[in-house]
N, CA, C and O atoms as a MOPAC input file, in Angstrom:
PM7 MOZYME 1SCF
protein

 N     99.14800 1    77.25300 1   106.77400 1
 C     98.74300 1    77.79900 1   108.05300 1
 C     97.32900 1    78.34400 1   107.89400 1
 O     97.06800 1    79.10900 1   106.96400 1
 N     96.23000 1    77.89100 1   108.95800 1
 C     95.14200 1    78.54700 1   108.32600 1
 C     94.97100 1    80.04900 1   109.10200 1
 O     95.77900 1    80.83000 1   109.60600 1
 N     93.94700 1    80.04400 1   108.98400 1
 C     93.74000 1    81.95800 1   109.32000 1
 C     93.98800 1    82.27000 1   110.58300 1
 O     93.43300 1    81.62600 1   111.47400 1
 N     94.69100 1    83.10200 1   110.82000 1
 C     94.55500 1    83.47400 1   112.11000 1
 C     94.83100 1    84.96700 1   112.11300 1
 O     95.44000 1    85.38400 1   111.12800 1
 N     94.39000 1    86.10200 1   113.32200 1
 C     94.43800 1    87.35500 1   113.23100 1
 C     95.86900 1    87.40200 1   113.91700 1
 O     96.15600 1    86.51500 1   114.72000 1
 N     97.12400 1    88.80200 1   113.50800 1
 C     97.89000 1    88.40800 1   113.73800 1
 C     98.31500 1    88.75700 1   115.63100 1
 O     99.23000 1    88.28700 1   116.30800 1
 N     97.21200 1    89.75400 1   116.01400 1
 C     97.24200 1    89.62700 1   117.45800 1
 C     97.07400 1    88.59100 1   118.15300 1
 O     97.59000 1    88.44300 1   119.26100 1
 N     96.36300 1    87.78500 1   117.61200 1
 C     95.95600 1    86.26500 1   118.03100 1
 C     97.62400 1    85.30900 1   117.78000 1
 O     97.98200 1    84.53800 1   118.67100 1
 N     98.25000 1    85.44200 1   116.86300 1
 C     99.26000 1    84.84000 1   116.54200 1
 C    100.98600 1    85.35700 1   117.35600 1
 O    101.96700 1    84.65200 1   117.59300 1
 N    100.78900 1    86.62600 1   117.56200 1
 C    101.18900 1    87.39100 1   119.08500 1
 C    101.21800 1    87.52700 1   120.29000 1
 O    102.00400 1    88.00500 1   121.10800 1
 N     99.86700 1    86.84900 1   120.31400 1
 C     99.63900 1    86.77200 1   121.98700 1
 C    100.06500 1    85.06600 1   121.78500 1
 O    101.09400 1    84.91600 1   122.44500 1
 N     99.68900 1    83.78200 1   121.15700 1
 C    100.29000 1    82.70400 1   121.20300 1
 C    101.91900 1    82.68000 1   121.48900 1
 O    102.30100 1    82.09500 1   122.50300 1
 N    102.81200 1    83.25700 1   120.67900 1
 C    103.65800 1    82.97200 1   120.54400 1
 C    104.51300 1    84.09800 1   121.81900 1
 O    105.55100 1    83.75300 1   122.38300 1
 N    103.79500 1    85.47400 1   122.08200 1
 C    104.38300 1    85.52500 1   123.63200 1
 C    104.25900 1    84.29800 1   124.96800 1
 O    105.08500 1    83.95100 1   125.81300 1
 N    102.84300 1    83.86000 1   124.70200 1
 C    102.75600 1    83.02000 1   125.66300 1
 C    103.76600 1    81.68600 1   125.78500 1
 O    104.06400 1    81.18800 1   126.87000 1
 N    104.30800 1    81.12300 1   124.30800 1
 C    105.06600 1    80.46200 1   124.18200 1
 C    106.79800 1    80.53500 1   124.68400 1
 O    107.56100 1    79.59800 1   124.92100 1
 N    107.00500 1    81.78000 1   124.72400 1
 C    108.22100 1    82.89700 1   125.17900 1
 C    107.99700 1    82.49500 1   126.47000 1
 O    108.89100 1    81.81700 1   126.97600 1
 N    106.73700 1    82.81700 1   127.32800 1
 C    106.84600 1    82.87700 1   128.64100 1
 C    106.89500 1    81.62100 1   129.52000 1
 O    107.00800 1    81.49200 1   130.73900 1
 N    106.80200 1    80.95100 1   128.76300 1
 C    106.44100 1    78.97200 1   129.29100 1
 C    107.77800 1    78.71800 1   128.92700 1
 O    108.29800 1    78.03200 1   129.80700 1
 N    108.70600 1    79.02400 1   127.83600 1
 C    109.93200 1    78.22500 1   127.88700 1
 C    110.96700 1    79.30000 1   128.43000 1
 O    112.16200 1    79.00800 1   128.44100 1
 N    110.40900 1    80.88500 1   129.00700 1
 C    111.02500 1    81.20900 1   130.03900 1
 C    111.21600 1    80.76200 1   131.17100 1
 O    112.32000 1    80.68100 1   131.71000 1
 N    109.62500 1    80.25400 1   131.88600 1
 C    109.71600 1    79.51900 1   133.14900 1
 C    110.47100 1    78.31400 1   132.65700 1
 O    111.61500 1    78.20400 1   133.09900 1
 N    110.13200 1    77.57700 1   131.99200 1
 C    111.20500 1    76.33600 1   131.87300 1
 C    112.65900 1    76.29000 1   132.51100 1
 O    113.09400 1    75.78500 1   133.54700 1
 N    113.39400 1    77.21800 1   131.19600 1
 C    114.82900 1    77.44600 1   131.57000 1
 C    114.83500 1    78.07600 1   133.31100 1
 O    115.76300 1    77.72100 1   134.03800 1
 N    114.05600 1    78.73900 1   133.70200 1
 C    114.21600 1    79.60800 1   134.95800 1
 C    114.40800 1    78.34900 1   136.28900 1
 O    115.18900 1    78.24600 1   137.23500 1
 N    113.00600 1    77.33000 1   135.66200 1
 C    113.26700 1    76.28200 1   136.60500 1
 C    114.57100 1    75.44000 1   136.62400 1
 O    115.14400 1    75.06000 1   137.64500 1
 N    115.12700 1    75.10100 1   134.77400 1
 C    116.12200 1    74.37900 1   134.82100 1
 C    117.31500 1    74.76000 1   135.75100 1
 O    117.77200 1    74.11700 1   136.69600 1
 N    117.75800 1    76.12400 1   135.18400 1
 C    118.61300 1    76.82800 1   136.09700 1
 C    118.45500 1    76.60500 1   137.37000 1
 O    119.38800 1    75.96000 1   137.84800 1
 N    117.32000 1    76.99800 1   138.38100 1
 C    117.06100 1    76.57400 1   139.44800 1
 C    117.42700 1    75.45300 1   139.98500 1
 O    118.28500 1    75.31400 1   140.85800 1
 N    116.61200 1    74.40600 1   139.33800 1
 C    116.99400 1    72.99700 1   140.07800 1
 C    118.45800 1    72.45700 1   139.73400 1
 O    118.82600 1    71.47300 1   140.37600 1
 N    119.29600 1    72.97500 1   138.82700 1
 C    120.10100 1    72.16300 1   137.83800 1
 C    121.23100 1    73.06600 1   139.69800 1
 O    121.78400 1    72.45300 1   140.61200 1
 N    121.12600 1    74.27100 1   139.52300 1
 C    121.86600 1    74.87700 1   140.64900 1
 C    121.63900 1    74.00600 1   141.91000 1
 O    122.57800 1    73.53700 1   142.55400 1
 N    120.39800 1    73.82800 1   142.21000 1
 C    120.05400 1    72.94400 1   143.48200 1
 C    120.60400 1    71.92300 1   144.10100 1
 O    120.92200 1    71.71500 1   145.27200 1
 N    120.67900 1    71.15100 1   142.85200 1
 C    121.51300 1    69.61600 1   142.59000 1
 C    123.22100 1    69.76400 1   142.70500 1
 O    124.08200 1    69.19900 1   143.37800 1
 N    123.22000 1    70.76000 1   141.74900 1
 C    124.91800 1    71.11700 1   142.45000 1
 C    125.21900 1    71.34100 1   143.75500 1
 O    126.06000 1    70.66800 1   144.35100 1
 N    124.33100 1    72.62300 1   144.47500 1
 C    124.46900 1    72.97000 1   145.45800 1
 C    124.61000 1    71.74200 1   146.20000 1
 O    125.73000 1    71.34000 1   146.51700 1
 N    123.32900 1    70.98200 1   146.56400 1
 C    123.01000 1    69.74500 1   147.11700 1
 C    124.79200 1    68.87100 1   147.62600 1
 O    125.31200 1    68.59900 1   148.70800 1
 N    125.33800 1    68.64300 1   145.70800 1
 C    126.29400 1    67.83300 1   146.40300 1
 C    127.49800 1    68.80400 1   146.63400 1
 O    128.43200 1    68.34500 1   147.29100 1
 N    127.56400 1    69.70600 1   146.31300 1
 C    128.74700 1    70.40000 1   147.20300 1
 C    128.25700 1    70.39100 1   148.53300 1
 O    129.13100 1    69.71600 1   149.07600 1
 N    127.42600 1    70.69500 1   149.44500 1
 C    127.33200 1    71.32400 1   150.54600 1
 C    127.30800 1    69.96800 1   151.39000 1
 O    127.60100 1    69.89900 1   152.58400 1
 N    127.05400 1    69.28100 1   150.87000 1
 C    126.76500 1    67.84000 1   151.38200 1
 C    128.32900 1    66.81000 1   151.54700 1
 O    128.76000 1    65.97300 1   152.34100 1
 N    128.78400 1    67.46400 1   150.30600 1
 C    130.21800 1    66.76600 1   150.52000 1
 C    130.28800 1    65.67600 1   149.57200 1
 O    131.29400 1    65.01700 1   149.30600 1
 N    129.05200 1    65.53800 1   149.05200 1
 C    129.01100 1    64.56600 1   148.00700 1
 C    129.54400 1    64.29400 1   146.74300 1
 O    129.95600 1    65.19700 1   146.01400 1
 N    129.57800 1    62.41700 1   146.25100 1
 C    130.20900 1    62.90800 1   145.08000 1
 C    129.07900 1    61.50200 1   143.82800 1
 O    128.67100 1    60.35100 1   143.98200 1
 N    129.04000 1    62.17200 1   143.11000 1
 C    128.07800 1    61.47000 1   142.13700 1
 C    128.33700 1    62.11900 1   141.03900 1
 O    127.93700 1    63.26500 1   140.83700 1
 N    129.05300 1    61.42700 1   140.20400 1
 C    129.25300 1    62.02400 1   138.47300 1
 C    127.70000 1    62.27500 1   137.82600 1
 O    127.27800 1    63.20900 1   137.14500 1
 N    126.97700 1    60.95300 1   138.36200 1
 C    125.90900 1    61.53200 1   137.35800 1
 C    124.68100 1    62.61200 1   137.58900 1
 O    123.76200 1    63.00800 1   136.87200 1
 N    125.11300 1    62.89900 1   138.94600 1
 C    124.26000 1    64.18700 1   139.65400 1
 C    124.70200 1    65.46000 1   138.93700 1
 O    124.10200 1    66.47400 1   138.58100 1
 N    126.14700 1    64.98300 1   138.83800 1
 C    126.96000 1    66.59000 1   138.69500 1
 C    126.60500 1    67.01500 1   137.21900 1
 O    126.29600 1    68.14700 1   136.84600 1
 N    126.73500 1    65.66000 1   136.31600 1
 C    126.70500 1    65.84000 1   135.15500 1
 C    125.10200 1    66.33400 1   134.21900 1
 O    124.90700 1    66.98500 1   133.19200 1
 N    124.30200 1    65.71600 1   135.08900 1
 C    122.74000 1    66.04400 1   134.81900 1
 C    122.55600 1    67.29600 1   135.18200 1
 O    121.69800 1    67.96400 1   134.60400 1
 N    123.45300 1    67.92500 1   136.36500 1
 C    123.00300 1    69.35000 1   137.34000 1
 C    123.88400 1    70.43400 1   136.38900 1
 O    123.70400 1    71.64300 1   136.53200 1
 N    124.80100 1    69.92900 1   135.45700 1
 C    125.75800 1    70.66400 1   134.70600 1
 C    124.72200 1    71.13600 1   133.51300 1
 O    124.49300 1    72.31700 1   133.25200 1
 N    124.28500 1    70.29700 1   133.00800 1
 C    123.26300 1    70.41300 1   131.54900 1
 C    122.42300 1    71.03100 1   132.26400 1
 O    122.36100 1    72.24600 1   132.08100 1
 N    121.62800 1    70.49000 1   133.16500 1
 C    120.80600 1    71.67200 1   133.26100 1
 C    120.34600 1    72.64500 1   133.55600 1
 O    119.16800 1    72.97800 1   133.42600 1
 N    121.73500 1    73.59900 1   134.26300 1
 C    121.77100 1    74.54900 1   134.35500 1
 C    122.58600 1    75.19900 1   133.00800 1
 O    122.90300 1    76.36600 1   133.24100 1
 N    122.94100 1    74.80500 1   131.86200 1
 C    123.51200 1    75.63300 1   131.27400 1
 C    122.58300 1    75.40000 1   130.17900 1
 O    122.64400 1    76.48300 1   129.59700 1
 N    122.03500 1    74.92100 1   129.74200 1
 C    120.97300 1    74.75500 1   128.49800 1
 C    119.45400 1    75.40800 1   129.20300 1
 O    118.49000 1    75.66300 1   128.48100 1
 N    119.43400 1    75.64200 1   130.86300 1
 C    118.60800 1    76.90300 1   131.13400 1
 C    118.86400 1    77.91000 1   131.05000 1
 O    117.94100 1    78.66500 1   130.74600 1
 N    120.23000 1    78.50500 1   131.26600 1
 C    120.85800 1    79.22300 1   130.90000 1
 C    120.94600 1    80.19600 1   129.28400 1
 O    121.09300 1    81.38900 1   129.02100 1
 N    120.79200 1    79.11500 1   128.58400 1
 C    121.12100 1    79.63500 1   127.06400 1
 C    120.03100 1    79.61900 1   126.58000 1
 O    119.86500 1    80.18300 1   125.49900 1
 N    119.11900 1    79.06600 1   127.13300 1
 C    117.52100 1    79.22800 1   126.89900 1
 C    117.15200 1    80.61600 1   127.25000 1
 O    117.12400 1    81.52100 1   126.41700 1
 N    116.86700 1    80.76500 1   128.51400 1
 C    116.81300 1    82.14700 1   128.86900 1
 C    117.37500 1    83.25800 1   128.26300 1
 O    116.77100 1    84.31700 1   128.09500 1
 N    118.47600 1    83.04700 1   127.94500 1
 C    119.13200 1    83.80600 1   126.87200 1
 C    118.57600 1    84.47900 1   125.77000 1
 O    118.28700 1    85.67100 1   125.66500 1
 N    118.43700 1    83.31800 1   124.75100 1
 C    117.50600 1    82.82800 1   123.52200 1
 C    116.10000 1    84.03000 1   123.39500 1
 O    115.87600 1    85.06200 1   122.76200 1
 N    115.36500 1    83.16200 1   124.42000 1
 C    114.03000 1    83.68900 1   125.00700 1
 C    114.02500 1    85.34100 1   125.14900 1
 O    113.25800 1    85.97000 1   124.42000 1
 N    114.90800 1    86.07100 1   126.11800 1
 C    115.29300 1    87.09600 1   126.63900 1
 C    115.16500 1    87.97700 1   125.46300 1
 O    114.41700 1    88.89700 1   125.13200 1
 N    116.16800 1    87.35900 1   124.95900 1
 C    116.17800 1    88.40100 1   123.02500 1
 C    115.26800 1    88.10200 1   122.16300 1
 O    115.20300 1    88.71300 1   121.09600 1
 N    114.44500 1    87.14600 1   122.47200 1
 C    113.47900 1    86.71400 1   121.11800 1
 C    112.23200 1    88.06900 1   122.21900 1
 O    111.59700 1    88.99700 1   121.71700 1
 N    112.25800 1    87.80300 1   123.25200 1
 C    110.98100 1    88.65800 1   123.46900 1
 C    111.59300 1    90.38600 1   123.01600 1
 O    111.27200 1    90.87900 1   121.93500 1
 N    112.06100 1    90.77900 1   123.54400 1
 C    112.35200 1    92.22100 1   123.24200 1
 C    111.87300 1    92.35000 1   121.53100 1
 O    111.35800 1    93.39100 1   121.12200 1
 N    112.06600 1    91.40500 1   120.80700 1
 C    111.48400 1    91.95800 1   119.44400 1
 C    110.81800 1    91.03300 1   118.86700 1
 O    111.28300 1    90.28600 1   118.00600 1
 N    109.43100 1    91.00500 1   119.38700 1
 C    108.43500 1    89.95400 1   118.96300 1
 C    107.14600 1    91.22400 1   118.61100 1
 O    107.05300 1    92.14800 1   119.41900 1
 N    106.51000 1    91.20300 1   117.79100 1
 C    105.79800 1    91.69500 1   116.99500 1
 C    104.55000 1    91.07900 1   116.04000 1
 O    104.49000 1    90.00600 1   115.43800 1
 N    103.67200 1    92.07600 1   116.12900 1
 C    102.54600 1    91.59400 1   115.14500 1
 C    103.20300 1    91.24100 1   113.68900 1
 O    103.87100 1    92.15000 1   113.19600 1
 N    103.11100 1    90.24700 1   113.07900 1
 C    103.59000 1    89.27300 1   112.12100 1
 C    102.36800 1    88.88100 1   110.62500 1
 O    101.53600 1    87.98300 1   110.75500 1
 N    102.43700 1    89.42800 1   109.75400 1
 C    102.16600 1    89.47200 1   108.48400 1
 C    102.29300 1    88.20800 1   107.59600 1
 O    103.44600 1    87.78700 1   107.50400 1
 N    101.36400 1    87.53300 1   106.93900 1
 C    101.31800 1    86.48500 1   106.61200 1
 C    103.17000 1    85.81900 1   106.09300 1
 O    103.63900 1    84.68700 1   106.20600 1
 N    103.52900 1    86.55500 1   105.77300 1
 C    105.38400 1    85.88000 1   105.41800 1
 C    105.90800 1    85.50700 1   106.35200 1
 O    106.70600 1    84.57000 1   106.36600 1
 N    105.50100 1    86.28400 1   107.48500 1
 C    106.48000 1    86.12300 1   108.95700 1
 C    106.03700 1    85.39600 1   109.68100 1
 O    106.75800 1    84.57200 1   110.24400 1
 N    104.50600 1    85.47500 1   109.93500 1
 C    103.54500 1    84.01700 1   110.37400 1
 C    104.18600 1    82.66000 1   110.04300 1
 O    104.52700 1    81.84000 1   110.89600 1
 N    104.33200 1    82.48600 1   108.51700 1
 C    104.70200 1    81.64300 1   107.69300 1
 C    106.31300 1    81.22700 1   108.21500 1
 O    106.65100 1    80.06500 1   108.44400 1
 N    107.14200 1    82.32300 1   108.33900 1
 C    108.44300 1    81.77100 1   108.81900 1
 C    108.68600 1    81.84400 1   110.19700 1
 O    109.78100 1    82.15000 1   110.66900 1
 N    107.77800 1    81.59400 1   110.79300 1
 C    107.56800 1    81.29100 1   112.25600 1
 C    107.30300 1    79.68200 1   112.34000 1
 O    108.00000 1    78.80400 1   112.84700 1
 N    106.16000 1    79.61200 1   111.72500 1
 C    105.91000 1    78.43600 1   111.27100 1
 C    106.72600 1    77.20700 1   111.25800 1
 O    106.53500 1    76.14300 1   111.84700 1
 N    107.93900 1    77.67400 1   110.24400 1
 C    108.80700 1    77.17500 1   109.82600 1
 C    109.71500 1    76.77100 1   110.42500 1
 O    110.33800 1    75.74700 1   110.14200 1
 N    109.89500 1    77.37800 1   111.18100 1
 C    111.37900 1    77.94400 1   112.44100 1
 C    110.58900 1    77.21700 1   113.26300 1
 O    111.39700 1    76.66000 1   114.00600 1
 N    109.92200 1    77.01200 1   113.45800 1
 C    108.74100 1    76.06300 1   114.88600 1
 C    109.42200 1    74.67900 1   114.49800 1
 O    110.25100 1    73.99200 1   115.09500 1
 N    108.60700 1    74.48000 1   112.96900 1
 C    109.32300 1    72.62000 1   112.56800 1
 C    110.60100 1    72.68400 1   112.93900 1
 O    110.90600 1    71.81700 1   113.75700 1
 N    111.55500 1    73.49900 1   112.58300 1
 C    112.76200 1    73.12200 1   112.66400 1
 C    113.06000 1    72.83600 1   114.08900 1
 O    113.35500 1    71.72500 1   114.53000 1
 N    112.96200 1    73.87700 1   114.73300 1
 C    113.02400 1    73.61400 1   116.44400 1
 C    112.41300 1    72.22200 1   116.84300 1
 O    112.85000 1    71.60400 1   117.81400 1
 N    111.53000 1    71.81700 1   116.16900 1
 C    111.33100 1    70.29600 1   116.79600 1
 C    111.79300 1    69.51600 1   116.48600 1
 O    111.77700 1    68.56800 1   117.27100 1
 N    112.50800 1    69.32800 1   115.20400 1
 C    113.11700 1    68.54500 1   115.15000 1
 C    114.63900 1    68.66100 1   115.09800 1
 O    115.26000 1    67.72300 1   114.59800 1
 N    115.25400 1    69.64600 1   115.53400 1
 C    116.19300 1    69.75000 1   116.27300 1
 C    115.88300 1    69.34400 1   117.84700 1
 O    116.82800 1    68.83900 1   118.45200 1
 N    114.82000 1    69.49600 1   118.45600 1
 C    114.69500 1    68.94700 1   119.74100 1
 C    114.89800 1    67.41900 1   119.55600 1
 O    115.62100 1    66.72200 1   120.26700 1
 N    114.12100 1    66.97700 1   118.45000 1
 C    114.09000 1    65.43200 1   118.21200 1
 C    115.64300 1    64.69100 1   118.40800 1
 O    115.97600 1    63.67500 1   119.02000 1
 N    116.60800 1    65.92100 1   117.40600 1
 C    117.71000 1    65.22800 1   117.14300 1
 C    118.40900 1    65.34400 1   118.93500 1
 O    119.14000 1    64.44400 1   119.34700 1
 N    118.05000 1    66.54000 1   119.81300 1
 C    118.69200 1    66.33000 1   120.90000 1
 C    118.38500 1    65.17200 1   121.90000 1
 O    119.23000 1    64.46000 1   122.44200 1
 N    116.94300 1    65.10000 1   122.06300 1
 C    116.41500 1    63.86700 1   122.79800 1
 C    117.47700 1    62.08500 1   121.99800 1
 O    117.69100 1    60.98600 1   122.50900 1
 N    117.77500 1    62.56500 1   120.88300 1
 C    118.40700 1    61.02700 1   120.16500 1
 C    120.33700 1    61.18000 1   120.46600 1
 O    121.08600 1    60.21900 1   120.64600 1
 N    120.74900 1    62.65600 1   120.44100 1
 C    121.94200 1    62.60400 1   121.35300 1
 C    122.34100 1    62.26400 1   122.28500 1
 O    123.44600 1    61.76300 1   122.49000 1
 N    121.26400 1    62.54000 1   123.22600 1
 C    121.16800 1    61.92600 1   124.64200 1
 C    120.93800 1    60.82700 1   125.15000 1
 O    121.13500 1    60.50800 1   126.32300 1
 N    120.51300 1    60.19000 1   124.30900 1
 C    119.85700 1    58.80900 1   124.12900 1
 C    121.32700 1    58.01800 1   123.90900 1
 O    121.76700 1    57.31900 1   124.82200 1
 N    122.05100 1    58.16900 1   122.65700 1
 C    122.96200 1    58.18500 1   122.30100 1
 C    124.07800 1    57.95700 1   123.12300 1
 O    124.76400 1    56.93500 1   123.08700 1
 N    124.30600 1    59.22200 1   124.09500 1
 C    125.35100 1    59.27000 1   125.05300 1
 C    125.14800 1    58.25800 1   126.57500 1
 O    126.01600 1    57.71300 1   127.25700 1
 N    123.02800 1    58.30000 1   126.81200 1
 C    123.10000 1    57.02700 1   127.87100 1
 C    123.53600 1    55.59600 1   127.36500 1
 O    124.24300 1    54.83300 1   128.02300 1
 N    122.95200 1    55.29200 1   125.93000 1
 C    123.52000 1    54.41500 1   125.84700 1
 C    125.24700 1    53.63600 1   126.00200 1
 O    125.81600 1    52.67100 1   126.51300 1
 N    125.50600 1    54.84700 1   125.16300 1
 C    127.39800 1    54.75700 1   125.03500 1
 C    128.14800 1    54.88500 1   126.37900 1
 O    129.07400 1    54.08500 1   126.51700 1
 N    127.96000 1    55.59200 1   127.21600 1
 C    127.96200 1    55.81500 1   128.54300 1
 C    127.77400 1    54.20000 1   129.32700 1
 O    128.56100 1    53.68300 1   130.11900 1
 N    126.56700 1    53.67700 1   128.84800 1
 C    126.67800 1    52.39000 1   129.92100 1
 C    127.13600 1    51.45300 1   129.07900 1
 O    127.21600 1    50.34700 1   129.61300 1
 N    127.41000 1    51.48900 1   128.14000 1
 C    127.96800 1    49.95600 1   127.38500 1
 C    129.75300 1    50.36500 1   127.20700 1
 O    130.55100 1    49.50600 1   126.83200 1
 N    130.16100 1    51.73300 1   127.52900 1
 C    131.18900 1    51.72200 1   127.59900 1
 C    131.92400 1    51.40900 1   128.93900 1
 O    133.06600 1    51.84500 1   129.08600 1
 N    131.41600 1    50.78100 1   129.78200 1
 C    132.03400 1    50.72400 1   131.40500 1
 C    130.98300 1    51.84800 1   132.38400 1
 O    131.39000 1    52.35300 1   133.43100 1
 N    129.79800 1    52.06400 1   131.89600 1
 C    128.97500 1    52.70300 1   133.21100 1
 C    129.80900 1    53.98700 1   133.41800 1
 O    129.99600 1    54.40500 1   134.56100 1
 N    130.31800 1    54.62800 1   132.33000 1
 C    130.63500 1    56.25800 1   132.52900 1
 C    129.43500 1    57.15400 1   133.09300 1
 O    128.67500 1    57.77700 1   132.35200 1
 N    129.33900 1    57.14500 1   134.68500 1
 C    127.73400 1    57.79500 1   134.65300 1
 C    127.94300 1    58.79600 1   134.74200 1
 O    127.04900 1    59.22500 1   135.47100 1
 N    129.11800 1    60.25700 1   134.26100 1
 C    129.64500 1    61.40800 1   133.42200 1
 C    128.55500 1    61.55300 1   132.47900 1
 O    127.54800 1    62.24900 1   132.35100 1
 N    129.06500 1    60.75800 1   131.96200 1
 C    128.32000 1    60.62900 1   130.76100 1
 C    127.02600 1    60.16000 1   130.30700 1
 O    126.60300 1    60.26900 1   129.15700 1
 N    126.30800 1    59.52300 1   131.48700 1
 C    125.05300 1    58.92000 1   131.70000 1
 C    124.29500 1    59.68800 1   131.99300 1
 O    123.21600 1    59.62400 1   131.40300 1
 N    124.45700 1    60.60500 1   132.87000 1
 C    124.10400 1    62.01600 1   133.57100 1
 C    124.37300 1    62.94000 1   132.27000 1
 O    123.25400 1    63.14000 1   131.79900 1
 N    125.11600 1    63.44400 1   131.65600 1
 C    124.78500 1    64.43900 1   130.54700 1
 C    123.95000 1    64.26300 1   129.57800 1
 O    123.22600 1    65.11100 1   129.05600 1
 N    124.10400 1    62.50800 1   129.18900 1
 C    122.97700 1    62.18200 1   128.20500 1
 C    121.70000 1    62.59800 1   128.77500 1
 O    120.98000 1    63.37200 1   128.14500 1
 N    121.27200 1    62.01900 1   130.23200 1
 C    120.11000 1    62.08200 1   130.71600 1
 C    119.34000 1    63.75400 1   130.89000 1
 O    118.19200 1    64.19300 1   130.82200 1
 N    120.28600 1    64.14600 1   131.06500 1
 C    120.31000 1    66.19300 1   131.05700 1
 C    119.35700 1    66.61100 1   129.59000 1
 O    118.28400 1    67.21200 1   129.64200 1
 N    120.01500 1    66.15000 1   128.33800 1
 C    119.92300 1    66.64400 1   126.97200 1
 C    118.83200 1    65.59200 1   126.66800 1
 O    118.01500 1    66.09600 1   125.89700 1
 N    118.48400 1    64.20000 1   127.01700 1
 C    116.88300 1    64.08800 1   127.03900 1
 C    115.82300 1    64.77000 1   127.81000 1
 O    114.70600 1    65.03100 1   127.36200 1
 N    116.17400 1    64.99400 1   128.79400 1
 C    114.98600 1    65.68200 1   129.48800 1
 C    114.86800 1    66.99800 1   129.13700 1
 O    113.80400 1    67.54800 1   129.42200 1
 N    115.95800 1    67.80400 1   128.42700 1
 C    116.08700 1    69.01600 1   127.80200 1
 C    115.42800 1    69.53500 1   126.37000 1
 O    114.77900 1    70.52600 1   126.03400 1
 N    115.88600 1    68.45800 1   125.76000 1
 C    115.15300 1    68.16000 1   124.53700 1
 C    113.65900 1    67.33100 1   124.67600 1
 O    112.87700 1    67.50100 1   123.74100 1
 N    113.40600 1    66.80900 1   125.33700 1
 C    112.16400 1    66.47600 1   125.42100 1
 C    111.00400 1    67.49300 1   126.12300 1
 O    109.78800 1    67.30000 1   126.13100 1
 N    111.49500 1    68.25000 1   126.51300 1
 C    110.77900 1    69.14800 1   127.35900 1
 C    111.05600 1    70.20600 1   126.49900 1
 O    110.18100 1    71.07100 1   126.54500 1
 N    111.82200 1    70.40100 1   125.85300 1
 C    111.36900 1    71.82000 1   124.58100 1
 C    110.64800 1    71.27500 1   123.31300 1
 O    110.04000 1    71.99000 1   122.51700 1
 N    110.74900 1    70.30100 1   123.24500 1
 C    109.70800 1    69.59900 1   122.29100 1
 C    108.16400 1    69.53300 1   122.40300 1
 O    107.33300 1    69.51800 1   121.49500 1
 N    107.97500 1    69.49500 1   123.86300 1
 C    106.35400 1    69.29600 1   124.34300 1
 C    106.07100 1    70.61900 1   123.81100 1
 O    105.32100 1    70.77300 1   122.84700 1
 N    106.71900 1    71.69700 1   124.48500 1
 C    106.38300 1    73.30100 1   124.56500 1
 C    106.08500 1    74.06800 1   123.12200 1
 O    105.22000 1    74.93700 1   123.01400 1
 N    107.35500 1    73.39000 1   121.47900 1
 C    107.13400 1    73.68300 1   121.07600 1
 C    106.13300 1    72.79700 1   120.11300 1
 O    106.20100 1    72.93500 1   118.89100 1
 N    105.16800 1    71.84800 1   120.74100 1
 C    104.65700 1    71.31700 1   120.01800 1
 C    103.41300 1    71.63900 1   120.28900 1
 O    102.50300 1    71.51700 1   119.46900 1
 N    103.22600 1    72.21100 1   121.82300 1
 C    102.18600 1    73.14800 1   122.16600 1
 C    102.04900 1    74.13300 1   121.19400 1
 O    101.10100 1    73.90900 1   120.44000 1
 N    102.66300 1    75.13100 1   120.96100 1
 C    102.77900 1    76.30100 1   119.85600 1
 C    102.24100 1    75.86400 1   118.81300 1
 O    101.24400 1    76.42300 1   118.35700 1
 N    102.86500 1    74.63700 1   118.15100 1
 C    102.25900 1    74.60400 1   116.72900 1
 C    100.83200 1    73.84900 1   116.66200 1
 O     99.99700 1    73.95800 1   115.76400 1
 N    100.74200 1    72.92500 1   118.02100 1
 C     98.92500 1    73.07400 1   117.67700 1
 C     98.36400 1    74.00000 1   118.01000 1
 O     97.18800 1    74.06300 1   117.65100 1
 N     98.79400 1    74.87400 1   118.64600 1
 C     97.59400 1    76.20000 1   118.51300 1
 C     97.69300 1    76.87400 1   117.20600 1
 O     96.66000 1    77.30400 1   116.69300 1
 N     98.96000 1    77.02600 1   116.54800 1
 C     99.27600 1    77.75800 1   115.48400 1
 C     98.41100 1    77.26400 1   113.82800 1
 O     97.89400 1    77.95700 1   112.95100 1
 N     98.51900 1    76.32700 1   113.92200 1
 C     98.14300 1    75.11100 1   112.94700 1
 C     96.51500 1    74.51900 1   112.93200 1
 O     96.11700 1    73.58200 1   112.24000 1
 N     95.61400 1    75.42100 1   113.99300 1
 C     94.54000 1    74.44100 1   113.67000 1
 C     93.57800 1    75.57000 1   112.50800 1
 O     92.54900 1    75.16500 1   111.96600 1

């Protein structure tokens, strides 16, 4: 990691807090919307319900996440910099592995008889995982140059 002051490395990584706050805030939002949508409507679409299911609950647990990571975020000392760092890679490529679950489940989903249950949840956990991947890949090029 090269130099950085650790207020500088504080104010990044709040800002990072606050972008995958709005994230989840929107997921929740729209993921509710889409439900709302086909209840009120009378509608019925597995793969609305199932996309509107993920993404309101992986905004949900995001926000969560986020909620408690901010309350104790702090100026950070080259070890903790360092295992921030660290915890960054991992998060991406745990995002990686979610974007390939999802992938996973559209595929299996349509080669198993067009389960679009299941087409719709896959599609949820790519756009979930792909979109916490951008955010935290934002972080580590600022962190990293």
């Amino acid at each position: 990691m090269p130099f950085m002051w650790a207020d500088t490395l504080l104010s990044a990584e709040r800002a990072h807090l606050f972008r995958l706050l709005a994230w989840s805030a929107t997921s929740v939002l729209m993921g509710t919307v889409i439900l709302a949508w086909l209840r009120i409507g009378n509608r019925r679409s597995l793969l609305l319900q199932h996309f509107g299911l993920q993404t309101v609950g992986w905004g949900m647990v995001d926000a969560t996440l986020v909620a408690k990571r901010l309350q104790h975020t702090l100026p950070r000392d080259l070890s903790a910099a360092t295992r921030l760092d660290r915890l960054l890679w991992l998060n991406i490529g745990l995002d990686v592995g979610y974007i390939l679950v999802g992938l996973t489940l559209l595929v299996a989903g349509w080669r198993l008889g067009r389960k679009l249950g299941v087409i719709g949840a896959g599609l949820g956990i790519v756009v979930q995982g792909a979109a916490l991947a951008l955010l935290d890949l934002m972080l580590a090029a600022q962190i990293s140059r």
